[in-house]
PDB file of the backbone (N, CA, C, O) and the ligand in Angstrom, with CONECT records:
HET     ZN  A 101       1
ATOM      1  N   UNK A   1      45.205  42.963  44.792  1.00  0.00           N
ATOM      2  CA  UNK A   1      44.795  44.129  45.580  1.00  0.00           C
ATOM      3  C   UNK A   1      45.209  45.384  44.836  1.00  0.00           C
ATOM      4  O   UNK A   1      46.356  45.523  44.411  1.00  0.00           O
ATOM      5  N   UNK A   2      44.164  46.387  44.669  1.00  0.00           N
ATOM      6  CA  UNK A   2      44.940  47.459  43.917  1.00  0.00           C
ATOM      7  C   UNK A   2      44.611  48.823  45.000  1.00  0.00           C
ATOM      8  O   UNK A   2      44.178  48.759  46.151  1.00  0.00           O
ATOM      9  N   UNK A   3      44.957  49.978  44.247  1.00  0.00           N
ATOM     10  CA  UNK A   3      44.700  51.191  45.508  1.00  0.00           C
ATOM     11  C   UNK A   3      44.013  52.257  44.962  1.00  0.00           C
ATOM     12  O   UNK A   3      44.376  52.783  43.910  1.00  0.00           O
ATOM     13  N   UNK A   4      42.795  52.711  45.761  1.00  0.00           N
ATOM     14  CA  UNK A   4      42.455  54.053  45.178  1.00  0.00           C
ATOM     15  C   UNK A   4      42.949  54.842  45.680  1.00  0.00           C
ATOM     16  O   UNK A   4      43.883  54.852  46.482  1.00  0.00           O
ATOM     17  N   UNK A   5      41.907  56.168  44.920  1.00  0.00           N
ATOM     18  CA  UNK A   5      42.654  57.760  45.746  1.00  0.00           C
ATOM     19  C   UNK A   5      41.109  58.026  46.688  1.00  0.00           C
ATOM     20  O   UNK A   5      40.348  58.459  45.823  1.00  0.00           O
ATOM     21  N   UNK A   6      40.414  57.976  47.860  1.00  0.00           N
ATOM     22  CA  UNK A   6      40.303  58.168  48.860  1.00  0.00           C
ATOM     23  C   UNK A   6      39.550  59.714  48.272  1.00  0.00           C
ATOM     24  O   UNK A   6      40.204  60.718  47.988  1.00  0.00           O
ATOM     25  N   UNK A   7      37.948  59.588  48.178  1.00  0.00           N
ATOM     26  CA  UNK A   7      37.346  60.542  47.386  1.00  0.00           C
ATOM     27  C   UNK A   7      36.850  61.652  48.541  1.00  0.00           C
ATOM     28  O   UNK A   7      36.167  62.646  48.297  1.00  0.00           O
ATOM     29  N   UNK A   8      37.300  61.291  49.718  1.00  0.00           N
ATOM     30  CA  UNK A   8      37.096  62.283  51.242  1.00  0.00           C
ATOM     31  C   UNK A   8      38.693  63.365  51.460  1.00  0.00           C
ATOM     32  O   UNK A   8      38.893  64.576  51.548  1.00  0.00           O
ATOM     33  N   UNK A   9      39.481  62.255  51.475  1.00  0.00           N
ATOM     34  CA  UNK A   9      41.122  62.929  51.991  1.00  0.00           C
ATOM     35  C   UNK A   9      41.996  62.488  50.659  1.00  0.00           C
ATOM     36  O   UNK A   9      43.164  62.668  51.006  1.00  0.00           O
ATOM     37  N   UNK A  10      41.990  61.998  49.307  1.00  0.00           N
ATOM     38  CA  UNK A  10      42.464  61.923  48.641  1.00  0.00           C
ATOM     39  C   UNK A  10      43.416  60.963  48.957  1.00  0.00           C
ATOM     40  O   UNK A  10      43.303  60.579  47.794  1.00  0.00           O
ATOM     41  N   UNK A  11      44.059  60.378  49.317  1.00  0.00           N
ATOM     42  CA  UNK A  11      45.295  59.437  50.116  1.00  0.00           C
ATOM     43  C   UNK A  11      44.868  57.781  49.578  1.00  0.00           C
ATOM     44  O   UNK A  11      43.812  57.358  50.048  1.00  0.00           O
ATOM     45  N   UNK A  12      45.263  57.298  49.089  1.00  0.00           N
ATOM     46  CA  UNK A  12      45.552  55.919  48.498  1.00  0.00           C
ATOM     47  C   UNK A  12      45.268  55.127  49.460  1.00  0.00           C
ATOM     48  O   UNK A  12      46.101  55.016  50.360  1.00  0.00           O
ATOM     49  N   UNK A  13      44.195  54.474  49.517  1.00  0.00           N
ATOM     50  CA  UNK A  13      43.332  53.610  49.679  1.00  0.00           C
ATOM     51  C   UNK A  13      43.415  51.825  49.308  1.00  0.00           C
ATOM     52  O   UNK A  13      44.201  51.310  48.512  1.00  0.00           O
ATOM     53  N   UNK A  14      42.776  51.390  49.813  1.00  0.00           N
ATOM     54  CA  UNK A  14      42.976  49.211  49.629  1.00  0.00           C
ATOM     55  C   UNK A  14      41.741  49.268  48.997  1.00  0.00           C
ATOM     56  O   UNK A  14      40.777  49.349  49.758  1.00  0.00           O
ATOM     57  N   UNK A  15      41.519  49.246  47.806  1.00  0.00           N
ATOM     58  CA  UNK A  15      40.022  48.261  47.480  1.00  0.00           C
ATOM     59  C   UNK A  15      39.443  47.268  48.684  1.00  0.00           C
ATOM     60  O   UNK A  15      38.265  46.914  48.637  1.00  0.00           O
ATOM     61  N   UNK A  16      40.365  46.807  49.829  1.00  0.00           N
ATOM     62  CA  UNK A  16      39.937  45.572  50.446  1.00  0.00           C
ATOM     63  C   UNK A  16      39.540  46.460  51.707  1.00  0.00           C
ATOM     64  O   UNK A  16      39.028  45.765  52.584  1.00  0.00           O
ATOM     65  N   UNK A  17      39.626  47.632  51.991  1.00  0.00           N
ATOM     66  CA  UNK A  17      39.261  48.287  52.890  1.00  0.00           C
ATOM     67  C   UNK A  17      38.464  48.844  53.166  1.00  0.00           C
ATOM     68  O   UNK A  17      38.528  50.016  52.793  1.00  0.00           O
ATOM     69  N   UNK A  18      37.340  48.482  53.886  1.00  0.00           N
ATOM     70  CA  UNK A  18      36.132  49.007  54.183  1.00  0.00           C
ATOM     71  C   UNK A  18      35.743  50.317  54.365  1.00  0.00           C
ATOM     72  O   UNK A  18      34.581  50.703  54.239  1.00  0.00           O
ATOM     73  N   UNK A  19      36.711  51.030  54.666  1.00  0.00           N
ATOM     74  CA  UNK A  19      36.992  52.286  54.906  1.00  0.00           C
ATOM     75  C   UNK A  19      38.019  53.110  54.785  1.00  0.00           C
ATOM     76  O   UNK A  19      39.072  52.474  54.839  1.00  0.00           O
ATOM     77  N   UNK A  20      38.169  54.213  54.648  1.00  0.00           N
ATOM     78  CA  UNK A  20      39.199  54.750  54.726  1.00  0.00           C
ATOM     79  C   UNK A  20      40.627  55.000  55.990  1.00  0.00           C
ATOM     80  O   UNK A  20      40.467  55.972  56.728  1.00  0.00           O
ATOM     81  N   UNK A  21      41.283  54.578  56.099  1.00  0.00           N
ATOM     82  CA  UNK A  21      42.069  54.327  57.003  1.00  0.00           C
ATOM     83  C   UNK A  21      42.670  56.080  57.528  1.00  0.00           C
ATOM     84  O   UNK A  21      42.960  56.397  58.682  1.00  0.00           O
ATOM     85  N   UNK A  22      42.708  56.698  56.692  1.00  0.00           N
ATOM     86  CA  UNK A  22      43.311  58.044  57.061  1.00  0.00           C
ATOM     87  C   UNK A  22      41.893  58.560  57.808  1.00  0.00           C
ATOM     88  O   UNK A  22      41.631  58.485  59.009  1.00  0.00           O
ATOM     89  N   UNK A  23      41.091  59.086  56.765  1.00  0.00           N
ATOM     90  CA  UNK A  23      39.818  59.850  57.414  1.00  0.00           C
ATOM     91  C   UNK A  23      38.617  59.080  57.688  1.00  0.00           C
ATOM     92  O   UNK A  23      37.565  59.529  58.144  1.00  0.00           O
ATOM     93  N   UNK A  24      38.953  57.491  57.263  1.00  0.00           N
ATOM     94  CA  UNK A  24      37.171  57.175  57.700  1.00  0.00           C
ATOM     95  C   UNK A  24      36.441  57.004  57.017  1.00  0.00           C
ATOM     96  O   UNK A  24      35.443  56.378  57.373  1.00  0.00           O
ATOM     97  N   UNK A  25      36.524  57.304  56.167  1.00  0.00           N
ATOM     98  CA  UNK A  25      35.248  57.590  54.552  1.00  0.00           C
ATOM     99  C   UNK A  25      35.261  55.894  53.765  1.00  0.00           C
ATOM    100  O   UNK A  25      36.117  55.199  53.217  1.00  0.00           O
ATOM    101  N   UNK A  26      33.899  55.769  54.067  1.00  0.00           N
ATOM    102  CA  UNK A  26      33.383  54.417  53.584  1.00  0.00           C
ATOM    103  C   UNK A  26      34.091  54.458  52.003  1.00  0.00           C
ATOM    104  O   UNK A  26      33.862  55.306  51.140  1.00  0.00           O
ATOM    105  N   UNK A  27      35.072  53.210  51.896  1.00  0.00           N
ATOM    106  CA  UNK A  27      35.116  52.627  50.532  1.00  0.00           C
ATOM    107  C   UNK A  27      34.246  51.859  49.912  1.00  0.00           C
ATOM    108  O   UNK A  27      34.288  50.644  50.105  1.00  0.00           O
ATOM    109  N   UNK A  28      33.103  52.537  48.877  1.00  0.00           N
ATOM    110  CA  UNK A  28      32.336  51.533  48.503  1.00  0.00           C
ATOM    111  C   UNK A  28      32.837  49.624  48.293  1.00  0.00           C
ATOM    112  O   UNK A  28      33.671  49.037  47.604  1.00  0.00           O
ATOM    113  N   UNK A  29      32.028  49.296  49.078  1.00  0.00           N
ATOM    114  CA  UNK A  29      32.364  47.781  48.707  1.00  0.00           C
ATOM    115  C   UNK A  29      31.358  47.303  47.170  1.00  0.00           C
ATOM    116  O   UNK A  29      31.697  46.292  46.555  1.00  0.00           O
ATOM    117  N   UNK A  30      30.268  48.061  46.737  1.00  0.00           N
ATOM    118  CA  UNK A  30      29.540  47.538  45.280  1.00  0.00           C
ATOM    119  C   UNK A  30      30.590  47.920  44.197  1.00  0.00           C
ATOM    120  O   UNK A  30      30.746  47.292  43.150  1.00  0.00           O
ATOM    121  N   UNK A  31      31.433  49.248  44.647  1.00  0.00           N
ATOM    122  CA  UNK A  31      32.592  50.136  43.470  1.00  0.00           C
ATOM    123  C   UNK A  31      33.589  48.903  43.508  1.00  0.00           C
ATOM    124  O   UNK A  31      34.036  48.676  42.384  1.00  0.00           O
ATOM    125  N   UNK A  32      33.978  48.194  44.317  1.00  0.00           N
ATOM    126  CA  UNK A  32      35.145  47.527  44.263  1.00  0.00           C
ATOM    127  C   UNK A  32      34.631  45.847  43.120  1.00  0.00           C
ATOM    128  O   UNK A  32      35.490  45.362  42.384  1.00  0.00           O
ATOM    129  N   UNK A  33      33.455  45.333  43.180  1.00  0.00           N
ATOM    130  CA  UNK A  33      32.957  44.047  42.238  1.00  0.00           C
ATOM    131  C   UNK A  33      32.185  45.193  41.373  1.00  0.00           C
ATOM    132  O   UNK A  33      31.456  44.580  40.594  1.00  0.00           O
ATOM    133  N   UNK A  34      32.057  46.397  41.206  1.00  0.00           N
ATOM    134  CA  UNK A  34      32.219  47.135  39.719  1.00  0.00           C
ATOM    135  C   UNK A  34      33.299  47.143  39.006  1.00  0.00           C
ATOM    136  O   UNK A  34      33.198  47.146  37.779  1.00  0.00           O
ATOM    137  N   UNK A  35      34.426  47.147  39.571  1.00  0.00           N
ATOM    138  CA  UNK A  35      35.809  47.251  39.336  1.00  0.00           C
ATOM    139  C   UNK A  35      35.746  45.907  38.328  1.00  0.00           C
ATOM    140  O   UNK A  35      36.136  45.866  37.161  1.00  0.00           O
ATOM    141  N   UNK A  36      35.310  45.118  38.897  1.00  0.00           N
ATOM    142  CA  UNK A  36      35.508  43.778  38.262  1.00  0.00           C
ATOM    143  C   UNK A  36      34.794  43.520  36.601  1.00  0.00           C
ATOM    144  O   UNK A  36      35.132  42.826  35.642  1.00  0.00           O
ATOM    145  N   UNK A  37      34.026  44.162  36.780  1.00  0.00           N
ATOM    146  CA  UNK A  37      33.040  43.956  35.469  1.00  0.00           C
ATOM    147  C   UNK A  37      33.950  44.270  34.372  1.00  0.00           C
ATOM    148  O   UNK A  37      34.414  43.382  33.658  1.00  0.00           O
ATOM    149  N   UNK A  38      34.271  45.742  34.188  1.00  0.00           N
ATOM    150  CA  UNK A  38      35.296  46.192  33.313  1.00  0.00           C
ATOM    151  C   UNK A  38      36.159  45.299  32.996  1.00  0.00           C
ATOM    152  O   UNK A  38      36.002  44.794  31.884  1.00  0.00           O
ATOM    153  N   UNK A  39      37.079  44.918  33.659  1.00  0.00           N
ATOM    154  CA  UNK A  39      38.100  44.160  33.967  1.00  0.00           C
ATOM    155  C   UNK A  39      37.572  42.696  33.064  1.00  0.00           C
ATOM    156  O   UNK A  39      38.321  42.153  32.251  1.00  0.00           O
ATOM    157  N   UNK A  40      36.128  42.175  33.379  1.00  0.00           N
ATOM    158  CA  UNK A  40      35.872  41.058  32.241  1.00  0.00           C
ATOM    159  C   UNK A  40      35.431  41.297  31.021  1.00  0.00           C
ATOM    160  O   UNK A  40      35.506  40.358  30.229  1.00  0.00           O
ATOM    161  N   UNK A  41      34.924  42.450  30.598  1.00  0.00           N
ATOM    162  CA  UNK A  41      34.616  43.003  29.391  1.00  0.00           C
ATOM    163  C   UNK A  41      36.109  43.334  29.160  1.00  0.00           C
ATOM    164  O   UNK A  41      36.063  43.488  27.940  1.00  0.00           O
ATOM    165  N   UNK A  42      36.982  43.479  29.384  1.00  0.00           N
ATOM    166  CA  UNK A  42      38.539  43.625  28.427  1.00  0.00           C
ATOM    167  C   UNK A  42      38.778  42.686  28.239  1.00  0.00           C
ATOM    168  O   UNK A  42      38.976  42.347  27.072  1.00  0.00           O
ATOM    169  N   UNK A  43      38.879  41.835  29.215  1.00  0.00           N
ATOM    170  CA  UNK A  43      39.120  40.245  28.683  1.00  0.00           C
ATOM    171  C   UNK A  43      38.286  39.373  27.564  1.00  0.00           C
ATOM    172  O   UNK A  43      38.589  38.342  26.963  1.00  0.00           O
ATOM    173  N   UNK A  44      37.054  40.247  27.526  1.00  0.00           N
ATOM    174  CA  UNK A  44      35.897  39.453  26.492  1.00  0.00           C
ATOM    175  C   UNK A  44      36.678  40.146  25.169  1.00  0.00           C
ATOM    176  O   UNK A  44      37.259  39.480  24.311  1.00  0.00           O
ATOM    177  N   UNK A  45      36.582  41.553  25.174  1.00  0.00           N
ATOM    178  CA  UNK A  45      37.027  42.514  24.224  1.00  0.00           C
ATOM    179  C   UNK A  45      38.452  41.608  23.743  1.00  0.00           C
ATOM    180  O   UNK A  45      38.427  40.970  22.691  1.00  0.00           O
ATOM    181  N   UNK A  46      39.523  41.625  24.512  1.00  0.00           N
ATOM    182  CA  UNK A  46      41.115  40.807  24.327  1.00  0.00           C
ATOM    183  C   UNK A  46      40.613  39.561  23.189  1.00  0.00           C
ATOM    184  O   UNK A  46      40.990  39.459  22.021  1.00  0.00           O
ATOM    185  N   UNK A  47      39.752  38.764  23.848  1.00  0.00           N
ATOM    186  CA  UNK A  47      39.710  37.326  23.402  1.00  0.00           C
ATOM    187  C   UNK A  47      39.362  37.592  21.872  1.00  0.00           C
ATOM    188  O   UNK A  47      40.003  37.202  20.897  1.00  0.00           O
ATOM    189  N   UNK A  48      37.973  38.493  21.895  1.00  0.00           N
ATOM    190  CA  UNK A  48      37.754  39.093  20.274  1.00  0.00           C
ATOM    191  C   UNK A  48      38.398  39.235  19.737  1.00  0.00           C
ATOM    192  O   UNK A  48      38.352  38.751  18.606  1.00  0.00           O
ATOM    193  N   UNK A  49      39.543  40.059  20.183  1.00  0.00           N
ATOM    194  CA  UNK A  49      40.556  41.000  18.720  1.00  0.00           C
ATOM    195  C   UNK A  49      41.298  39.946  19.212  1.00  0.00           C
ATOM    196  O   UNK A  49      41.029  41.094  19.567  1.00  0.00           O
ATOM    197  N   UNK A  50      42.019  38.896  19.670  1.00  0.00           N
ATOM    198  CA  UNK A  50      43.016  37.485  19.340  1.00  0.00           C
ATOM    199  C   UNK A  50      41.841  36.933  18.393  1.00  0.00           C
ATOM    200  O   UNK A  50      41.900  36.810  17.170  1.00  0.00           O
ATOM    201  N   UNK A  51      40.919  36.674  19.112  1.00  0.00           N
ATOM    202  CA  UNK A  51      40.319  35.723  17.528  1.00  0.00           C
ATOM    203  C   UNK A  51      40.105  36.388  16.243  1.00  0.00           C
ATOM    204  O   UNK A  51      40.500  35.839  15.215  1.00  0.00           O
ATOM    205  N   UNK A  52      39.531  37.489  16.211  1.00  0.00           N
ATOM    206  CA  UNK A  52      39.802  38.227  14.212  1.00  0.00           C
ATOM    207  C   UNK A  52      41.246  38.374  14.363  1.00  0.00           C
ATOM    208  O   UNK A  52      41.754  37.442  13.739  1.00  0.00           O
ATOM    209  N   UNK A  53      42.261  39.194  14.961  1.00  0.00           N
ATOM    210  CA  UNK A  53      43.391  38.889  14.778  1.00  0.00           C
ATOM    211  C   UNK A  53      44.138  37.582  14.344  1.00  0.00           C
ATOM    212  O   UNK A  53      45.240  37.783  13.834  1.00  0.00           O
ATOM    213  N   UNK A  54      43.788  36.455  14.440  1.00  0.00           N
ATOM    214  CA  UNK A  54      44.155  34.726  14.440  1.00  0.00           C
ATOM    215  C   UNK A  54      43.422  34.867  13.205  1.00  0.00           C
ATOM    216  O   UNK A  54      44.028  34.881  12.134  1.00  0.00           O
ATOM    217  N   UNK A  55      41.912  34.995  13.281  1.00  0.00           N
ATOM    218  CA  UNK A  55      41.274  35.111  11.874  1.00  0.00           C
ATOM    219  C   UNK A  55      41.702  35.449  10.578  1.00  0.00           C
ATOM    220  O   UNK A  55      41.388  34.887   9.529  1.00  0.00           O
ATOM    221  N   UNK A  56      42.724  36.776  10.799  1.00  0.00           N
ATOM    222  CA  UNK A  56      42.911  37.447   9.964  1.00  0.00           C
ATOM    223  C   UNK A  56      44.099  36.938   9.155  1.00  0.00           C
ATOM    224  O   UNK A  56      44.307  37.178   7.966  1.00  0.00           O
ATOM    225  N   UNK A  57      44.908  36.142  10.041  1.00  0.00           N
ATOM    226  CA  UNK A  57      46.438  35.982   9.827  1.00  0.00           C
ATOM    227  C   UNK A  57      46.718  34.540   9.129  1.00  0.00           C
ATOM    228  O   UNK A  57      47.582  34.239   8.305  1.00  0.00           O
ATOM    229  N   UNK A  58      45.527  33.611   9.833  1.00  0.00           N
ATOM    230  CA  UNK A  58      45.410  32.205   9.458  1.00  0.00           C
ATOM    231  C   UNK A  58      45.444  32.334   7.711  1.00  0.00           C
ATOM    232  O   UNK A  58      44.963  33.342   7.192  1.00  0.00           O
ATOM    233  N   UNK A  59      45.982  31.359   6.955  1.00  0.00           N
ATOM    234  CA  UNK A  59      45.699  31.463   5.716  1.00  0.00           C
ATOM    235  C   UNK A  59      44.538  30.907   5.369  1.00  0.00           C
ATOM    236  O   UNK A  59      44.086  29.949   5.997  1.00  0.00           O
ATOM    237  N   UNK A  60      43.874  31.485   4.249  1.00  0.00           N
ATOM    238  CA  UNK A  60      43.022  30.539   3.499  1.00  0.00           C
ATOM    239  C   UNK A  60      42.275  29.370   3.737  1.00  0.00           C
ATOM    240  O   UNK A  60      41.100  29.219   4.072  1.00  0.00           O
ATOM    241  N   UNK A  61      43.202  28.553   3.495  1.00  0.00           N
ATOM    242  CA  UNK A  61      42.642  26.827   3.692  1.00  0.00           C
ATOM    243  C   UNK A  61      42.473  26.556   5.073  1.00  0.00           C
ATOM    244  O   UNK A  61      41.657  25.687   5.380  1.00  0.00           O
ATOM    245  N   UNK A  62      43.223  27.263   6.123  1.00  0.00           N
ATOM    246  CA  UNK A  62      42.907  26.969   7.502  1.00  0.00           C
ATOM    247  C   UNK A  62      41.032  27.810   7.944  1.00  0.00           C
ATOM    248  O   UNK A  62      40.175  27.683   8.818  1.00  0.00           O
ATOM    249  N   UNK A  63      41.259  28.656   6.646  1.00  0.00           N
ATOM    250  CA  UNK A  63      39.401  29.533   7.483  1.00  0.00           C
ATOM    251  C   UNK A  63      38.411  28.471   6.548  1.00  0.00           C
ATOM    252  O   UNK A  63      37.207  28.350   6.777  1.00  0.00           O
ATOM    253  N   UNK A  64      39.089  27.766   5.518  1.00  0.00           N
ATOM    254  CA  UNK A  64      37.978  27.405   4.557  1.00  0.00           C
ATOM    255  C   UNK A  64      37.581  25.718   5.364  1.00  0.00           C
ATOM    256  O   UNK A  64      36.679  24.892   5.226  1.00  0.00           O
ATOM    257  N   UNK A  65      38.501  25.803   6.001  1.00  0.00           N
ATOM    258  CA  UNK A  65      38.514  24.432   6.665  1.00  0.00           C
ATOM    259  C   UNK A  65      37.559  24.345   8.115  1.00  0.00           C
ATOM    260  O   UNK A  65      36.945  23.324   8.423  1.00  0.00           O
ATOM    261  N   UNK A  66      37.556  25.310   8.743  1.00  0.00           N
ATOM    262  CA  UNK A  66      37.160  25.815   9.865  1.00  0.00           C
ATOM    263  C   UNK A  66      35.433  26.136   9.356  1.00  0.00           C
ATOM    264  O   UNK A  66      34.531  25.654  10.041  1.00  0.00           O
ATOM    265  N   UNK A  67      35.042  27.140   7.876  1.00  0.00           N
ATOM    266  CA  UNK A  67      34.074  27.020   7.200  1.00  0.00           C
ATOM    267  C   UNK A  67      33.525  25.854   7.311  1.00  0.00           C
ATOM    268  O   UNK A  67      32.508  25.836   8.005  1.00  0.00           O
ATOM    269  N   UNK A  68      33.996  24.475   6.673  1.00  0.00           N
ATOM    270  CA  UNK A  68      33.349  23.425   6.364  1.00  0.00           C
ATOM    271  C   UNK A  68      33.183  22.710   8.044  1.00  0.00           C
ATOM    272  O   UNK A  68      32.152  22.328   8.598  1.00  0.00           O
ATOM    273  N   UNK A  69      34.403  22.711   8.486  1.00  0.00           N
ATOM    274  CA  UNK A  69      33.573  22.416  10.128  1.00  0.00           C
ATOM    275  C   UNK A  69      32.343  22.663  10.500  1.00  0.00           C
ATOM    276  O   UNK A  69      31.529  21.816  10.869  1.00  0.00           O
ATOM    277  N   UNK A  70      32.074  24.485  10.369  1.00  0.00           N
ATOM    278  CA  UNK A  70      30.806  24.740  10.708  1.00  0.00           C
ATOM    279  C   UNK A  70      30.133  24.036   9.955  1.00  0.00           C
ATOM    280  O   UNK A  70      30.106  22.886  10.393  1.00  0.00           O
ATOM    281  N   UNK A  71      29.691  24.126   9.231  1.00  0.00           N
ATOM    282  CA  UNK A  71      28.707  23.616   8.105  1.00  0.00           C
ATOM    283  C   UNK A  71      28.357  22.483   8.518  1.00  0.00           C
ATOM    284  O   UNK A  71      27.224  22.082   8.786  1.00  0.00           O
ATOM    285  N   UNK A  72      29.640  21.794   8.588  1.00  0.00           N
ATOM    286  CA  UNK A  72      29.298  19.886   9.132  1.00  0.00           C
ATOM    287  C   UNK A  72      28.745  19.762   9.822  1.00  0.00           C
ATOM    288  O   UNK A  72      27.867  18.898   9.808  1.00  0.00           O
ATOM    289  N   UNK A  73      29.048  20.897  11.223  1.00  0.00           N
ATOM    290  CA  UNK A  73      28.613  20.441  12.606  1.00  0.00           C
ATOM    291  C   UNK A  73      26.960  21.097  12.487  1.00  0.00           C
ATOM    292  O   UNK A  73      26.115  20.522  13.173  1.00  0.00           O
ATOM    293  N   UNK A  74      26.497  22.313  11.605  1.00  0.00           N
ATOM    294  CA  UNK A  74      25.395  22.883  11.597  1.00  0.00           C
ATOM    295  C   UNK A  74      24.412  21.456  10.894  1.00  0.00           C
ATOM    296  O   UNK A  74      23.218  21.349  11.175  1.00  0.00           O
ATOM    297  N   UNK A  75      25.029  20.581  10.100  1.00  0.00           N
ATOM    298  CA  UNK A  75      24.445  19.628   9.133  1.00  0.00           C
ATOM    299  C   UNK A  75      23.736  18.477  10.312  1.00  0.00           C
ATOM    300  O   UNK A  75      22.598  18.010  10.364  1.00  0.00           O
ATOM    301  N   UNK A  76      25.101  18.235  11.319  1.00  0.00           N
ATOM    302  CA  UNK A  76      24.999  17.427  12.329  1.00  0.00           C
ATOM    303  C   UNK A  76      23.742  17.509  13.266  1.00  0.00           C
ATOM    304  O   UNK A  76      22.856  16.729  13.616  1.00  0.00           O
ATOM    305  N   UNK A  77      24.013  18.559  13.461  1.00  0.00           N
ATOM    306  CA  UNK A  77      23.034  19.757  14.626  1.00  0.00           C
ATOM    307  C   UNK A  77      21.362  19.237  14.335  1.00  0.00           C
ATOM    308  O   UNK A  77      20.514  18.841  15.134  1.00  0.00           O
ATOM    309  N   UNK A  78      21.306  19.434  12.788  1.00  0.00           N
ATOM    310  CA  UNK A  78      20.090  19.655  12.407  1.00  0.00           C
ATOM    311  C   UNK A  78      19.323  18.598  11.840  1.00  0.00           C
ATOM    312  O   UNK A  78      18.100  18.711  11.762  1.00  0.00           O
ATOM    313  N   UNK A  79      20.159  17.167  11.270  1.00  0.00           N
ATOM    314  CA  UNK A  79      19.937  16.031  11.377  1.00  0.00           C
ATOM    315  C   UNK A  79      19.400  15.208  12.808  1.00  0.00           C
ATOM    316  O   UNK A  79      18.405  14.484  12.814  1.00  0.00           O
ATOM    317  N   UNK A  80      20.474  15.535  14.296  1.00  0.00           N
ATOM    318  CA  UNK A  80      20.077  14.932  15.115  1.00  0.00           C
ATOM    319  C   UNK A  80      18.766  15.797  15.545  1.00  0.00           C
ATOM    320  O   UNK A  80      17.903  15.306  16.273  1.00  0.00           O
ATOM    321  N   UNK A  81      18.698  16.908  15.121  1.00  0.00           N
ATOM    322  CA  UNK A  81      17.005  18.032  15.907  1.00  0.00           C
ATOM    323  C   UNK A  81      15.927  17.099  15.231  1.00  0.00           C
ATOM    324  O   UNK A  81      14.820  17.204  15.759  1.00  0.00           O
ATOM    325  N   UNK A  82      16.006  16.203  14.172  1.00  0.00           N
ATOM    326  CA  UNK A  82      14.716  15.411  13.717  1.00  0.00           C
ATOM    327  C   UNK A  82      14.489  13.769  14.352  1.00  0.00           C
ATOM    328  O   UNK A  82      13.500  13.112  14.027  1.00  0.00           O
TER     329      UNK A  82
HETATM  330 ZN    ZN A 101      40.229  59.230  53.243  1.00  0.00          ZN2+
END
C-alpha cells in the first residue's frame, strides 16, 4: 500500500482508497494499475543492467561458452524446423 498527496486537499491519501477521505475527491482507480506499469518496466530495466552487468564481469570462456550454447541450440532449432 503506498500514499499519495490528494490532488483536491493535498493530504496523503491510500492508493486503496476510492476516494479521498479528507475532502472526497475521487482517487483515480486506472492511476493506481498505472502505478504498476512503471514499477514493471524498472524491474524489466533492473533485470537488463544485472544481465550486461553479469555480462560484463563474467570472464571470457564463460561468454564464449554461453556463445557456443547459442549456436548449438540455434543449430538444434533449425535442424528440428526440417
Ligand atoms: Zn483530498
Amino acid at each position: 500500500m503506498a500514499l499519495v498527496v490528494c490532488s483536491e486537499c493535498g493530504k496523503q491519501v491510500s492508493t486503496l482508497a476510492a476516494s479521498c477521505p479528507s475532502c472526497g475527491a475521487p482517487v483515480a482507480g486506472a492511476a493506481a494499475s498505472d502505478r504498476q506499469a512503471p514499477l514493471v518496466n524498472a524491474g524489466v530495466l533492473g533485470k537488463a543492467v544485472v544481465a550486461i552487468g553479469a555480462w560484463l564481469v563474467v570472464p571470457w570462456v564463460v561468454r564464449l561458452l554461453a556463445f557456443l550454447a547459442g549456436i548449438a541450440m540455434l543449430i538444434v532449432m533449425f535442424r528440428s524446423a526440417r
